[in-house]
C-alpha positions in Angstrom: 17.6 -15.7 41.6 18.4 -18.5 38.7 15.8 -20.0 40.1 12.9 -17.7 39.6 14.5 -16.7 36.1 14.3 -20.5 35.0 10.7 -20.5 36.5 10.0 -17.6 34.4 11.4 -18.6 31.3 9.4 -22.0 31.8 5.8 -19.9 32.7 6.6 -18.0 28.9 7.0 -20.7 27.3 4.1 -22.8 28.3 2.2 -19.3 27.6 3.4 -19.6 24.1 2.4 -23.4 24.1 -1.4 -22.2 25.4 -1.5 -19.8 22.3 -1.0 -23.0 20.4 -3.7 -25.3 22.1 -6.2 -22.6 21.6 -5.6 -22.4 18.3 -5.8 -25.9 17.7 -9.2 -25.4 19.6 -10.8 -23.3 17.8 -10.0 -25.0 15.0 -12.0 -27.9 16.5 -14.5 -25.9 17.6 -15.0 -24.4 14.1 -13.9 -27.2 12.4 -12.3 -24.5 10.1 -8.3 -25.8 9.2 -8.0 -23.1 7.0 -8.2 -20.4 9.5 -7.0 -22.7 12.1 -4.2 -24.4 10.8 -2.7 -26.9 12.9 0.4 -25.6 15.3 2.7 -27.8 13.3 1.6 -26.2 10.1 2.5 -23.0 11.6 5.7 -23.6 13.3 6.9 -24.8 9.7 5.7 -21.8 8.2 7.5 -19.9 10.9 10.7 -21.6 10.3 10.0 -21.3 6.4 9.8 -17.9 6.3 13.1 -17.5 9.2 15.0 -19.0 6.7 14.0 -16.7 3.6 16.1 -13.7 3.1 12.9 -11.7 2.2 11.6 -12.4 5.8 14.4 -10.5 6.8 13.9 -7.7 4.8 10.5 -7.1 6.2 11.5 -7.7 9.1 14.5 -4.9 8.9 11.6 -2.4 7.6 9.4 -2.5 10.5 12.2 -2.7 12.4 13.6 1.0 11.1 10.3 2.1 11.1 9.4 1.3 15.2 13.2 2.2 16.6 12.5 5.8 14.3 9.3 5.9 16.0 10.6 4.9 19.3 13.1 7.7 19.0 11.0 10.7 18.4 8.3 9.5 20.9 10.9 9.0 23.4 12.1 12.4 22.9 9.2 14.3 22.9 8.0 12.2 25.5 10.4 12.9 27.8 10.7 16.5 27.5 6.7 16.9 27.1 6.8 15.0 30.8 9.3 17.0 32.8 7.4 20.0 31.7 4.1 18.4 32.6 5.6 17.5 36.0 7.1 20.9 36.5 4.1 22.7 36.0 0.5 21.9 36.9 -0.9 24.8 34.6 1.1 22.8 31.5 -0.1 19.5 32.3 -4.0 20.5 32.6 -3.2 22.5 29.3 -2.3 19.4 27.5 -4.4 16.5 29.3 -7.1 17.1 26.8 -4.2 16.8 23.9 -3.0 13.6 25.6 -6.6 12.1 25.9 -7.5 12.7 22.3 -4.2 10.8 21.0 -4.6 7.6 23.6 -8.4 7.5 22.6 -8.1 8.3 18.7 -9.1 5.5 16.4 -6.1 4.3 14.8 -7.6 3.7 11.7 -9.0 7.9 12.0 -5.6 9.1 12.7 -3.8 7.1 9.7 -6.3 8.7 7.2 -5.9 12.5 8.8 -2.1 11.4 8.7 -2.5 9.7 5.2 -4.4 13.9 4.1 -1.4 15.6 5.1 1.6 13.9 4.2 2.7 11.1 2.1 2.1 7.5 2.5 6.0 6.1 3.8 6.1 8.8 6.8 2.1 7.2 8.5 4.1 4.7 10.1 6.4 6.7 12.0 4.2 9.3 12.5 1.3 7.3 13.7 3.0 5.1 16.3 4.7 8.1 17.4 1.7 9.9 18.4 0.0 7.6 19.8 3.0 6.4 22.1 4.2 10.0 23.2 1.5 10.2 26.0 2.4 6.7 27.1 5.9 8.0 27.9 5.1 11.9 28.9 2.6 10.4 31.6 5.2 8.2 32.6 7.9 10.8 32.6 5.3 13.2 34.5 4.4 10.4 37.1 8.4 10.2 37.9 9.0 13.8 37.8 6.2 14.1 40.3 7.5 11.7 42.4 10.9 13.3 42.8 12.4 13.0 46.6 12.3 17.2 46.9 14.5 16.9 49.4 17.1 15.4 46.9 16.1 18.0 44.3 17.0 20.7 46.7 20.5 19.5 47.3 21.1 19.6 43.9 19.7 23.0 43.2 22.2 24.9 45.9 25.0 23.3 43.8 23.5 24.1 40.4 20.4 24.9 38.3 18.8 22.4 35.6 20.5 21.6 32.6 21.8 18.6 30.7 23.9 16.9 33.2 21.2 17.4 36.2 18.8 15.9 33.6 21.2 12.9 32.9 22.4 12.2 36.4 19.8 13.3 38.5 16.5 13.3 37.2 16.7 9.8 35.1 18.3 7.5 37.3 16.0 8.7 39.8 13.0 8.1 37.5 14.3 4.6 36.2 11.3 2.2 37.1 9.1 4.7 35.5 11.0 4.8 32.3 11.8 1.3 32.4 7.9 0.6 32.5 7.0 3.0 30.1 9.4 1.7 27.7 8.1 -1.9 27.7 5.3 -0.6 27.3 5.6 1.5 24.3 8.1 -1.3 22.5 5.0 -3.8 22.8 2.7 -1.3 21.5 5.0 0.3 19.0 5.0 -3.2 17.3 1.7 -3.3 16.9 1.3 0.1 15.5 4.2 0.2 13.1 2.8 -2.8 11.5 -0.9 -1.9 11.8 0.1 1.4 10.0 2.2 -0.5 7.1 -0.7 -3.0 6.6 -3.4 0.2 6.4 -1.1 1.9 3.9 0.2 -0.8 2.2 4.4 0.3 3.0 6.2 -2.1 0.5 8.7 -4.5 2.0 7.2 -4.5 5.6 5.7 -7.3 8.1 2.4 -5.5 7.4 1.9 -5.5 3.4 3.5 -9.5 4.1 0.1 -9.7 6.7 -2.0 -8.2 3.9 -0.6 -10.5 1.2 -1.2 -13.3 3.2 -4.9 -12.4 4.3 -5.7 -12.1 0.8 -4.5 -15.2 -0.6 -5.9 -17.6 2.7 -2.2 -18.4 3.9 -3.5 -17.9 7.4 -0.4 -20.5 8.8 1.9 -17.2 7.6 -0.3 -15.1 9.3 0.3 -16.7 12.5 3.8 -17.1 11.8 3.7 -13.3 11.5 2.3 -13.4 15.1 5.4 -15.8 16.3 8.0 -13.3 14.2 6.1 -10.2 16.3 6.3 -11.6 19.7 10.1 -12.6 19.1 10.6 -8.7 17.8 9.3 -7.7 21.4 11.2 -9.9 23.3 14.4 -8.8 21.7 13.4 -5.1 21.6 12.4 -5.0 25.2 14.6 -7.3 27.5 18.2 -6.7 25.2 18.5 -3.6 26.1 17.5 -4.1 30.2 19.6 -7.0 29.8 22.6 -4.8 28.5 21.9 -2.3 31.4 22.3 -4.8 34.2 26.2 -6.1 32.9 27.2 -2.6 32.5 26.4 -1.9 35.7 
């Protein structure tokens, strides 16, 4: 088991050292330093910008604004899938729903977003739409795949509520959810922050991306990058890893 976790470890971090070569690639290839700094030049700017308290700040704001998103997705999500899992007739009634949001442009939906509300809710409204059928279909896919044997023990004992939900239904569905929510954290990130950068959200990792762009500090951009992929890491294995020593 340590052995295939040290295995792993070493296979993502070689993966992060490819993303590296190919820059420094490209930036043979193109013989372009300025959009292809050099991976030194952008690990100090990564460690530059770790170590400024305004780095921190952004970071905190795209932080609230995925974990908000994350929140009403997950609810809506969930409750969307059990319903389209307990009824065919529901989940034919809102496949055409589901398939607009997953193949939306993002840029289209953050202008109709951008028309009906104001400018600090795109982000959490955005990512939230686009990640709610992620989960439902997840949720639905479990549901569906329910032992109904085990559902029938349960049902001459009591009917559904709350606490079938909570001990029943969810540990039962856990690889789905577990999926779905790695899923959505990864994509979430890239969202939030493609949302912030569109709308310009002050103090965020995407109007830091937009600064950047414009004044042809590409090392920060792909500092930016580095900052994004640690978010996910954290975001995604912390909590499974939490999971396993409670158990």
């Amino acid at each position: 088991m340590r052995r295939s976790k040290a295995l792993e470890v070493l296979a993502f971090t070689l993966g992060i050292i490819l993303i590296g070569c190919l820059i420094q690639a490209a930036g043979w290839i193109k013989n372009d330093k300025l959009v292809f700094p050099d991976a030194a030049e952008i690990l100090r700017a990564f460690f530059r910008l770790l170590s400024t308290p305004k780095t921190w700040l952004l970071i905190r704001t795209t932080l609230l604004h995925l974990l908000s998103a994350m929140a009403v997705s997950t609810v809506l999500g969930l409750m969307i899938g059990m319903a389209e899992g307990a009824s065919d007739f529901i989940r034919i009634l809102l496949r055409p729903l589901m398939m607009m949001l997953r193949s939306i442009p993002m840029l289209m939906l953050v202008v109709i977003i951008m028309v009906l509300t104001t400018y600090d809710r795109v982000p959490l409204i955005g990512t939230s739409l686009i990640l709610i059928p992620m989960i439902s279909e997840a949720v639905c896919e479990g549901f569906r795949s329910l032992d109904k044997d085990l559902m029938d023990v349960y049902r001459l004992n009591s009917g559904f509520n709350l606490q079938v939900l909570w001990n029943v239904h969810l540990p039962l569905m856990a690889g789905y959810l577990k999926q779905a929510y790695i899923n959505a954290v990864g994509m979430g990130v890239k969202l939030v922050i493609s949302t912030e950068y569109l709308v310009q959200t002050r103090n965020s990792l995407g109007k830091a991306i937009n600064t950047s762009i414009y004044f042809n500090e590409y090392q920060d951009i792909y500092a930016y990058a580095l900052i994004m992929i640690l978010l996910v890491i954290v975001l995604s294995e912390l909590p499974l890893w939490i999971l396993k020593l409670s158990e």
